[in-house]
VEXZA-600169 format. One record per residue: x negated, y, z of N, C-alpha, C, O in turn. Coordinates in steps of 0.001 Angstrom, whole numbers, plus 500000, padded with zeros to 6 digits. Last residue first. Example, Ala and Ser with C-alpha at 12.3 -4.5 7.8 and 13.67 -1.06 7.14 Angstrom:
2
487150497750507080486330498940507140487100500030507870486591501138508039
486810494310507800487700495500507800486800496700507800485764496681508465
end
This chain:
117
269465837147627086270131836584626408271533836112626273271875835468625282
268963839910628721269500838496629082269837837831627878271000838156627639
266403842728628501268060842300628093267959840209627648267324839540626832
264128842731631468264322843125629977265883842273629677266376841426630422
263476842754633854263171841645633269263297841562631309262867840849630402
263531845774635150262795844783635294262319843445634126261188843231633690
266092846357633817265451847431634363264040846899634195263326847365633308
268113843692634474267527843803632972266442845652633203266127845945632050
267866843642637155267192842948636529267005843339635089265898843321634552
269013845869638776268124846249638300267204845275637434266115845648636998
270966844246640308271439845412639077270217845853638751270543846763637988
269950843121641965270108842465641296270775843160640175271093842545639157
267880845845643713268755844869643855269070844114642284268384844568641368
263835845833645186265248845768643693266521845389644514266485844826645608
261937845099646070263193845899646758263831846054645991264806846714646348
260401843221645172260467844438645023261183845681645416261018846869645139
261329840795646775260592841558647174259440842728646910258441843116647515
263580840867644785263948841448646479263031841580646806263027842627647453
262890840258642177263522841300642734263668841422644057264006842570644344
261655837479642912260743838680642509261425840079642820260862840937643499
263869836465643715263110836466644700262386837360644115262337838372644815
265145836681641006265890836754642432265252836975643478265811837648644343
263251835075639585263890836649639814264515836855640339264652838042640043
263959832297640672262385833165640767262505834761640575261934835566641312
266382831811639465265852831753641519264594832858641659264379833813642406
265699831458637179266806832935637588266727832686639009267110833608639729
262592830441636515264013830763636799264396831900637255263826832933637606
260381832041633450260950831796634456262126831473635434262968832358635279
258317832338630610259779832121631497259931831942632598258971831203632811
255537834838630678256341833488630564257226833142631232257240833445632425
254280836939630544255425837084630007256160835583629948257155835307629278
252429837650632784252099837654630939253469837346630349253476837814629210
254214837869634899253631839212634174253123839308632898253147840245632101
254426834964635505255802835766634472255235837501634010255695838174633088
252523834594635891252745833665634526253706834433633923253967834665632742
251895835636638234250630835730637162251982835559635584252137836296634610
253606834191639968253659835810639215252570836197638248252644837210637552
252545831774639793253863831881639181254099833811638758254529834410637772
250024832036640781250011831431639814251488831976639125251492832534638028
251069832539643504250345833518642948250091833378641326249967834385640628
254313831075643987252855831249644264252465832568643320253191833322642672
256739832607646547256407831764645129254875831938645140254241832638645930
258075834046648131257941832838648552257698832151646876258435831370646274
258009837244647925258785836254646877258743834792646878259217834170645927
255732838080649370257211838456649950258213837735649292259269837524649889
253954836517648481253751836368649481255296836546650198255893835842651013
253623838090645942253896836654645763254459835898647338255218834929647357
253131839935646415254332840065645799254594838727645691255693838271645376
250544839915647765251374840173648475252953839959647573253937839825648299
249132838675645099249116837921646098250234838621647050251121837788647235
248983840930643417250015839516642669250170838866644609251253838703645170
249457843956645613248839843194644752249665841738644188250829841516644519
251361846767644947251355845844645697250233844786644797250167844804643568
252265849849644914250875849507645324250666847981646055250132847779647145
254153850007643858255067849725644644253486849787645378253566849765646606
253189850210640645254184851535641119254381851482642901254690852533643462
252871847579640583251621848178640505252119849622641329251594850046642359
255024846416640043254063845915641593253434846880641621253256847326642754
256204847635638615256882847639638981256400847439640425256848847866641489
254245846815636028254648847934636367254953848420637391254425849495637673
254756843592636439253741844627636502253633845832636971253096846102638046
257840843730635562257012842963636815255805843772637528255769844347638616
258628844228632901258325845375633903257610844914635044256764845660635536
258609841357630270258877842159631270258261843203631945257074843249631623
259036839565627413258419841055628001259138841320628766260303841577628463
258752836224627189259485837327627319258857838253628685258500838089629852
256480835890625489257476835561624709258374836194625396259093836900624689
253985836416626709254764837415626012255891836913625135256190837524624109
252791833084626154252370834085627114252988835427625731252712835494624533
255356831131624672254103830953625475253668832831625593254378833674625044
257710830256623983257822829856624784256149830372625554255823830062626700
260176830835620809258762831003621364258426830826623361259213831522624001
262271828885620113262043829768621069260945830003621617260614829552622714
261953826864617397262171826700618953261654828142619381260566828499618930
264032827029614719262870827206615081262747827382616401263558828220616797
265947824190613553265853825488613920264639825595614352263965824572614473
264454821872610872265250822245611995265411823606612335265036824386611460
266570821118608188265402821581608698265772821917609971266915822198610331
266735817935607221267590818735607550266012819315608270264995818737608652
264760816351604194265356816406605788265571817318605745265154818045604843
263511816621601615265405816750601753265989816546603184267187816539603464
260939816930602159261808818301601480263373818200601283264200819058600977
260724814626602988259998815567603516260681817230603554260840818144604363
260930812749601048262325812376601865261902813712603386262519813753604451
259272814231598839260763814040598645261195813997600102261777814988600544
256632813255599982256882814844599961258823814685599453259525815390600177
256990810224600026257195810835601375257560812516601098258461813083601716
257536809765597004258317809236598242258236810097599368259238810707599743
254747810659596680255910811512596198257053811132596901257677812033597462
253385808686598087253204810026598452254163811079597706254299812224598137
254176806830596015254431806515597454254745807531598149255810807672598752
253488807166593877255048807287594057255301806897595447256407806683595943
250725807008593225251718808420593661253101808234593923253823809196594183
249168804522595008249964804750594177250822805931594339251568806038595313
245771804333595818247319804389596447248342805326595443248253806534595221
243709802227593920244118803312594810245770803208594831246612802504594271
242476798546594468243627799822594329243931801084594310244921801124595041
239260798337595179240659798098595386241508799240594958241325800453595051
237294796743592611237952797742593749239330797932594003240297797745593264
236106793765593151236931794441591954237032795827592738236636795627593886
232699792652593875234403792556594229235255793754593223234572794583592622
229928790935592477230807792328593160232205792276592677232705791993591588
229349787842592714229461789107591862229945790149592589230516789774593614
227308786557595510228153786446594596228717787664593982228614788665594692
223559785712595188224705787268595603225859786738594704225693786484593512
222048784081594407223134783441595016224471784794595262225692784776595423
220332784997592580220895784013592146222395783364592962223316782652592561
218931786738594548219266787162593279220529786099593037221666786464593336
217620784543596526218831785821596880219768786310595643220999786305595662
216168783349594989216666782617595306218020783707595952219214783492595746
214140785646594200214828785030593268216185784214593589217150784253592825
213011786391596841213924787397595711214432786812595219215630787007595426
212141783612597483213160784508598442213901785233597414215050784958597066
209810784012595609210938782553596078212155783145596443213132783147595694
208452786187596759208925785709595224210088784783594988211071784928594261
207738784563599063208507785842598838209071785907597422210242785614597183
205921782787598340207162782458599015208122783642598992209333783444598889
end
């Protein structure tokens, strides 16, 4: 009965299917073309840890203050002076407050924050 089986399987497998297609280069030349004639864009403003170098640090450290008290006198969190000592953006509210409770006045931001765009 097995014998049966092989044979009877054999006989019924219908033929093997053609293959399909491959994908035609003028498609993928299509895309590297309409790829290489878009308008390029500008390049975005680096945005992540040291994109902009500041004194912050320096400036707590000189004053013997820790992130938590500078954070404490600058009504901002501890997280937020962390972010701008590695160098990440911040508002112009937030230096405002970082400067005063460095005792800075507001003539001392580029001293501090480095030259304004």
């Amino acid at each position: 009965m097995h014998a049966y089986v092989m044979e009877h399987d054999e006989q019924t497998v219908p033929p093997a299917a053609p293959a399909s297609k491959p994908v035609a280069p003028a498609s993928s030349e299509r895309a590297a073309r309409a790829a290489s004639e878009a308008p390029r864009a500008k390049p975005t403003p680096k945005t992540g840890p040291g994109a902009h170098p500041n004194n912050v640090r320096q400036m707590r450290i000189e004053r013997m203050m820790s992130k938590a008290e500078l954070a404490r006198r600058a009504s901002v969190s501890v997280l937020t002076i962390d972010r701008v000592e590695k160098g990440y953006g911040c508002r112009m509210d937030t230096k405002r407050k970082i400067l005063g409770a460095l005792g800075l006045s507001l003539a001392d931001r580029v001293r501090v924050f480095g030259e304004e765009l």
